[in-house]
Z-matrix of the N, CA and C atoms (Angstrom, degrees):
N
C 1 1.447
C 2 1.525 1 111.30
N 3 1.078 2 102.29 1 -48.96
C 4 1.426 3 103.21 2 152.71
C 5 1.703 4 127.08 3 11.39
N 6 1.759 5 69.13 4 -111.80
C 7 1.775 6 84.46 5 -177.68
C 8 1.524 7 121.53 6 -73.36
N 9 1.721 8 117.05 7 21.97
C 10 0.987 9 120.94 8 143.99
C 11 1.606 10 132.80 9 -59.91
N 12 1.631 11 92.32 10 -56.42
C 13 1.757 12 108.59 11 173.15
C 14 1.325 13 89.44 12 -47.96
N 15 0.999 14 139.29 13 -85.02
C 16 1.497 15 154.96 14 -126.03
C 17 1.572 16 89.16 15 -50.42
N 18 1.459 17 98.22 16 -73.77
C 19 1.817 18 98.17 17 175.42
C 20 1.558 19 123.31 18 -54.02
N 21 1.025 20 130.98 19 -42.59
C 22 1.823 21 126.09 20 147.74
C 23 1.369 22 106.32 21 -28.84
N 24 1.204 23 116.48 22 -45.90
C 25 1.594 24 99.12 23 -163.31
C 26 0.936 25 91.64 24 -88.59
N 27 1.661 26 162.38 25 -85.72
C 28 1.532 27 153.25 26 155.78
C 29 1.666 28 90.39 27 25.73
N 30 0.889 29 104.58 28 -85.36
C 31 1.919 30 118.99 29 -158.31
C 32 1.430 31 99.28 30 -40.94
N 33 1.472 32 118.29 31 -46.20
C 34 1.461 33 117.17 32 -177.55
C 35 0.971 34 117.98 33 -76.82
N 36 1.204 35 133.85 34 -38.69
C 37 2.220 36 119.43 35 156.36
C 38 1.209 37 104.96 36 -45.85
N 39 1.730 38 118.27 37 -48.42
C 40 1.485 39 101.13 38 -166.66
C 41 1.989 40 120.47 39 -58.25
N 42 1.577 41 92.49 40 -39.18
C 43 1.566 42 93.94 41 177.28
C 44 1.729 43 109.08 42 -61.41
N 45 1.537 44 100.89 43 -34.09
C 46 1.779 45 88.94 44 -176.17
C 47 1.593 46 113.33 45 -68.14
N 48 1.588 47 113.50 46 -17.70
C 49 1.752 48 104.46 47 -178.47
C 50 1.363 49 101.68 48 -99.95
N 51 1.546 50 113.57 49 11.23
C 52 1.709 51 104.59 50 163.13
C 53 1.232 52 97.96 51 -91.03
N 54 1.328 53 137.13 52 -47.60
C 55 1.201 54 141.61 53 177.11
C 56 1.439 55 130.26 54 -48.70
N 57 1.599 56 113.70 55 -14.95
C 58 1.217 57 122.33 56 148.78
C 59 1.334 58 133.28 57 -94.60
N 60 1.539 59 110.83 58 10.76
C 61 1.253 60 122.29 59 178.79
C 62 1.703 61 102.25 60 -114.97
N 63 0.843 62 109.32 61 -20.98
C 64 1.436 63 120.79 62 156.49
C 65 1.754 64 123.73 63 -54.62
N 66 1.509 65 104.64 64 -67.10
C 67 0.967 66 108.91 65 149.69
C 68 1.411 67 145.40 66 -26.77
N 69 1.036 68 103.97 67 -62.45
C 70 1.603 69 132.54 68 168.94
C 71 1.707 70 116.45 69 -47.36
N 72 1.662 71 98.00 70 -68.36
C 73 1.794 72 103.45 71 155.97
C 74 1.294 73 107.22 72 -38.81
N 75 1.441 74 137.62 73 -71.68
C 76 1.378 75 136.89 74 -155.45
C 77 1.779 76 107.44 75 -55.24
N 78 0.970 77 96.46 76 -37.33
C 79 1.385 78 99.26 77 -163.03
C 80 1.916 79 102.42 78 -76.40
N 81 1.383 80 95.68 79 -25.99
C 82 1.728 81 83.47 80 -171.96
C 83 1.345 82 108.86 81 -90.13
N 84 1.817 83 121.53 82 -5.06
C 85 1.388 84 127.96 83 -142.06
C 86 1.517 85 69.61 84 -105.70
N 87 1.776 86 143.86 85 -27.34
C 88 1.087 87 147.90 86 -141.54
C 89 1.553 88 97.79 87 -67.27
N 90 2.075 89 79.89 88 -42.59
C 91 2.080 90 93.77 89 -147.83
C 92 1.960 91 92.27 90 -88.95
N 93 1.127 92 120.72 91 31.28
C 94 1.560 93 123.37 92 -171.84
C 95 1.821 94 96.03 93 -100.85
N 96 0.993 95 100.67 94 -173.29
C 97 1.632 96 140.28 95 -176.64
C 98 1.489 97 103.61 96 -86.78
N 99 1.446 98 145.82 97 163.31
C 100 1.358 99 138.64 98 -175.80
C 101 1.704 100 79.44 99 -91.93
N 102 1.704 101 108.13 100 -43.72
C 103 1.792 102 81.30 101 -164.57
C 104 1.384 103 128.93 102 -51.17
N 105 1.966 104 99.43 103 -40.24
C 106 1.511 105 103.23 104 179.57
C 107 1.498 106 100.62 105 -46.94
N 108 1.228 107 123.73 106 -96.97
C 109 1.635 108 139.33 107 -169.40
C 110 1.519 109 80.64 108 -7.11
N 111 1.426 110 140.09 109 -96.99
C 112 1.587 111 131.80 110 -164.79
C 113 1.347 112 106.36 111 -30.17
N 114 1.272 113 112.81 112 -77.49
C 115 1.880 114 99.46 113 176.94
C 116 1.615 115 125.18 114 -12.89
N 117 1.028 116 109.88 115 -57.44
C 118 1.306 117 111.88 116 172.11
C 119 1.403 118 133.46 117 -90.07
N 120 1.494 119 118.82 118 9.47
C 121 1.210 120 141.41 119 151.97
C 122 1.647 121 114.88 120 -6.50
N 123 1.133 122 102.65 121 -74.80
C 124 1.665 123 103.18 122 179.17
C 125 1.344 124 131.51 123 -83.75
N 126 1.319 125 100.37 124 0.92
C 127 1.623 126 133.80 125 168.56
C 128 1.671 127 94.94 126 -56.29
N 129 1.158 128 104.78 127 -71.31
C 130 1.440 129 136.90 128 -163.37
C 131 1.490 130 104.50 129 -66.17
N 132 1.478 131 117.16 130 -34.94
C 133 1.377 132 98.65 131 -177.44
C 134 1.886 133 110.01 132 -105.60
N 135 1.268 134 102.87 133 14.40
C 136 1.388 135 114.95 134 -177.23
C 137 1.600 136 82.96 135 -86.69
N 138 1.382 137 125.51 136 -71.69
C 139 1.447 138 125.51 137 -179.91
C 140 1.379 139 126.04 138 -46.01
N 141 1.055 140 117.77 139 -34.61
C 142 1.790 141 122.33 140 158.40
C 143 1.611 142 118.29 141 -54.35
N 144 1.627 143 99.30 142 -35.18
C 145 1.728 144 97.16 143 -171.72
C 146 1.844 145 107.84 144 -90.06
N 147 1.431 146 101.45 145 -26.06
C 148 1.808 147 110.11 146 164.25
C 149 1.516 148 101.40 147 -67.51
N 150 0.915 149 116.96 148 -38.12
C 151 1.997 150 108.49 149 175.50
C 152 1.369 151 100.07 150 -58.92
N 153 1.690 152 119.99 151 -68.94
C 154 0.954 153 121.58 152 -171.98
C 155 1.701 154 126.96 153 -43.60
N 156 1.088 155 109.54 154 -59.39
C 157 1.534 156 134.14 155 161.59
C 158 2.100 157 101.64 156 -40.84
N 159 0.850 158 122.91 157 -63.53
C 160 1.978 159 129.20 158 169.33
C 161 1.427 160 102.75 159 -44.45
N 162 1.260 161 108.60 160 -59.90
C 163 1.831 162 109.44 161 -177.62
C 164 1.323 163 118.00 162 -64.59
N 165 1.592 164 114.62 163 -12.07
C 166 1.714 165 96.21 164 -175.33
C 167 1.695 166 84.39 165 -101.48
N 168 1.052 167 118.53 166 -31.10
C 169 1.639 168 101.79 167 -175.33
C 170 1.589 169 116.48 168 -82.33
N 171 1.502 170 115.57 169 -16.94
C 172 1.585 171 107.25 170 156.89
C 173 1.768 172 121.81 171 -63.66
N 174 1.474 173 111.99 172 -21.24
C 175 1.657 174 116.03 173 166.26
C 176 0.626 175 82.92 174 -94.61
N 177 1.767 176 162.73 175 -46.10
C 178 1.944 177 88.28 176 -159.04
C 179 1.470 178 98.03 177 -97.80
N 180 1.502 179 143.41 178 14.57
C 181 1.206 180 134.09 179 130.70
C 182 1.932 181 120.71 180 -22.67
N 183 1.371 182 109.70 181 -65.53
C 184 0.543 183 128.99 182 169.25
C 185 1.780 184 135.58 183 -28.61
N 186 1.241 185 84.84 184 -58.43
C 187 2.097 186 111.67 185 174.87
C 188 1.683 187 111.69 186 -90.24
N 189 1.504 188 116.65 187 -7.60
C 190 1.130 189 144.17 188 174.75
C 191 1.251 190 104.13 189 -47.94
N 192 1.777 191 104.42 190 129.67
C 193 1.764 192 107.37 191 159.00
C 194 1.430 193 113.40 192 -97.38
N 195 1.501 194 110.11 193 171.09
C 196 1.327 195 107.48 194 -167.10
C 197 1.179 196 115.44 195 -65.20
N 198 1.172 197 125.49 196 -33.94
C 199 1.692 198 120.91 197 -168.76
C 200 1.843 199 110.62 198 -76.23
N 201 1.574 200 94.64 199 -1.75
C 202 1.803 201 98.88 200 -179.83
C 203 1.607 202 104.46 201 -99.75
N 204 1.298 203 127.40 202 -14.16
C 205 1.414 204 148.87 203 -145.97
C 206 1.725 205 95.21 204 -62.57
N 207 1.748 206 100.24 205 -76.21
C 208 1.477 207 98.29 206 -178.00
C 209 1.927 208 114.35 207 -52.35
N 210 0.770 209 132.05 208 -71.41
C 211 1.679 210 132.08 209 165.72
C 212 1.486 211 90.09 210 -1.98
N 213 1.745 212 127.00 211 -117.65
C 214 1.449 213 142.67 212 148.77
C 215 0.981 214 111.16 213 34.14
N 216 1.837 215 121.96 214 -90.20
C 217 1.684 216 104.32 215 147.75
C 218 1.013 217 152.92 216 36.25
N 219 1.455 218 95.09 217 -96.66
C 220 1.339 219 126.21 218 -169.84
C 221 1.631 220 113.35 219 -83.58
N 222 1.161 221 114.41 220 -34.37
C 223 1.561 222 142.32 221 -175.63
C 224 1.711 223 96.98 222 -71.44
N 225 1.876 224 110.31 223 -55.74
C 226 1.726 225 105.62 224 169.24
C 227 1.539 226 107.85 225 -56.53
N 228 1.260 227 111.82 226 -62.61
C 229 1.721 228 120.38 227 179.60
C 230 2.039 229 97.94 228 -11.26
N 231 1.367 230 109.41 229 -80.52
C 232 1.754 231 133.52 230 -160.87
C 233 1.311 232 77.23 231 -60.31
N 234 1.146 233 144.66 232 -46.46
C 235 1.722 234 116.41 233 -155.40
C 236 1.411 235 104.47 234 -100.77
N 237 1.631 236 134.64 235 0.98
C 238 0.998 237 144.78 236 -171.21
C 239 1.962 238 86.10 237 -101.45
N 240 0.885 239 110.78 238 -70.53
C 241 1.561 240 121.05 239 -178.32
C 242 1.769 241 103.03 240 -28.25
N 243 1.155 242 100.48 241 -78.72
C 244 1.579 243 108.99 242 174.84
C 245 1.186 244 119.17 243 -45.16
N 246 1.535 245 118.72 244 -46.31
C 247 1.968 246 108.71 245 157.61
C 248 1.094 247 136.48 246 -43.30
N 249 1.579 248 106.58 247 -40.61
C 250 1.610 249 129.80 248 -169.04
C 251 1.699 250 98.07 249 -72.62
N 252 1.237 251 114.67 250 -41.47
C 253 1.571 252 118.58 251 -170.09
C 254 1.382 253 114.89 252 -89.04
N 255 1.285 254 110.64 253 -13.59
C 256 1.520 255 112.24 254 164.69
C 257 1.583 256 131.67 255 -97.25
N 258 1.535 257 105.90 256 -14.70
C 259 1.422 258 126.32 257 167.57
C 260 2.075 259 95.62 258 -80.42
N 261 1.222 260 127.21 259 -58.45
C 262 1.843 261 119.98 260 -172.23
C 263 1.617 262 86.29 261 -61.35
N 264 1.150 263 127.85 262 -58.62
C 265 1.813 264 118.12 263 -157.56
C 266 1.695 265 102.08 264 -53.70
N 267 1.393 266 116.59 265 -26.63
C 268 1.707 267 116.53 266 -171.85
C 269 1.223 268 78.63 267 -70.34
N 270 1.541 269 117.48 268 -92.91
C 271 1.398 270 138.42 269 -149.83
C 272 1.603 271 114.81 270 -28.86
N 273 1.791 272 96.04 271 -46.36
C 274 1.806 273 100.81 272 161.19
C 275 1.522 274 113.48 273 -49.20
N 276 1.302 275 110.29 274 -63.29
C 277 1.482 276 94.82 275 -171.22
C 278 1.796 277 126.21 276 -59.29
N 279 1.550 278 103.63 277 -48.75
C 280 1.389 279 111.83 278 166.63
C 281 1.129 280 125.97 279 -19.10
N 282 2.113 281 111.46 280 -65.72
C 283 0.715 282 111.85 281 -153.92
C 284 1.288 283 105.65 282 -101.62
């Protein structure tokens, strides 16, 4: 159980330095054009559904028994990966 917490807590800085990269997008997408902000429309909702998709596999991480733990993991790992690379590819272009 352990090195479950341990990895929860990992996961939760990571959501807080997505959450400042989040931030960050919002704020520059703020000072844009309505067209830009549309341009990147599906940008934005591709990254909402990789959030979405991270959050259901950090619960059932979460409700997880040990012998499911490593699997879970690895499964947050790929959907954490794919968030991370779709939040820098916005921010690249944005910014």
């Amino acid at each position: 159980m352990l090195i479950k917490e341990v990895y929860l807590e990992r996961v939760l800085a990571e959501v807080e330095e997505f959450a400042a990269k989040v931030a960050l997008l919002k704020a520059k997408l703020a000072q844009e054009k309505p067209g830009v902000k549309l341009r990147y429309y599906w940008e934005l909702e591709y990254l909402r559904d990789r959030f979405a998709e991270f959050r259901r596999r950090v619960e059932k991480l979460e409700d997880a028994e040990d012998e499911k733990l490593e699997e879970l993991q690895e499964s947050t790992e790929t959907a954490w990966k794919d968030m991370k690379q779709a939040i820098e590819t916005l921010l690249n272009e944005v910014c």
